[in-house]
C-alpha positions in Angstrom: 0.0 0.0 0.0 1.1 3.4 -0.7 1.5 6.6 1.4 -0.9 8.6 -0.8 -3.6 6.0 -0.1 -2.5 5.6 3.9 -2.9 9.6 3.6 -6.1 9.6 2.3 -7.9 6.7 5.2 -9.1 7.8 8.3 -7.7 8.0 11.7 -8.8 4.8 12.7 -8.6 2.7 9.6 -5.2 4.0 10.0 -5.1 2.3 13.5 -7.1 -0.5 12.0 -3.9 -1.0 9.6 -1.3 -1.0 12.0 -3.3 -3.9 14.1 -3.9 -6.1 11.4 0.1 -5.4 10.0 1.7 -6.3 13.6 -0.9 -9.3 14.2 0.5 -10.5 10.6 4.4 -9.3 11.2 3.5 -11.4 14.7 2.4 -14.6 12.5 5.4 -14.4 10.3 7.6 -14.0 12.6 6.7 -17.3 14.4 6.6 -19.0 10.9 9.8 -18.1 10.3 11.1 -19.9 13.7 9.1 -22.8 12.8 9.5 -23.0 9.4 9.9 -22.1 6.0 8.4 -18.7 5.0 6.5 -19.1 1.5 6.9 -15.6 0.3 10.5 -14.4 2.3 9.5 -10.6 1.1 6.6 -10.3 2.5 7.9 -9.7 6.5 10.0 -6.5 4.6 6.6 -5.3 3.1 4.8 -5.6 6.1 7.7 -4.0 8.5 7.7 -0.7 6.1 3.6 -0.6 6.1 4.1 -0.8 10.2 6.4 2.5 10.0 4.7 4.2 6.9 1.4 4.7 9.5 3.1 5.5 12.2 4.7 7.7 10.0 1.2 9.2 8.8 0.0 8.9 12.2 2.9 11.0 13.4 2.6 13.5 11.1 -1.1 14.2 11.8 -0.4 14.6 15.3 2.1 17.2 14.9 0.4 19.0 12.9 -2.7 18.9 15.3 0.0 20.2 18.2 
């Protein structure tokens, strides 16, 4: 997903976002221990959506302030 379409969701599908990315970094994570990954790129996509809202979510905060 890209930052111009994180910039245009709401505050809490934002929130929403950033749940459902750590509950699936979480599951890869333990997949990874366990066993084989099937798609190895996908913890690196998920990671950079994780900081791309916080980055959003950051930014709307300061600018709130």
């Amino acid at each position: 997903m890209k930052a111009s379409e994180l910039r245009e969701m709401s505050d809490e599908q934002l929130e929403l976002t950033a749940v459902d990315a750590a509950e699936t970094m979480f599951k890869l994570r333990l997949q990874s221990q366990t066993e084989k990954v099937d798609v190895p790129t996908q913890m690196r996509h998920n990671r950079r959506l994780i900081a791309r809202v916080r980055t959003i979510q950051t930014e709307r905060s300061l600018k709130k302030a």
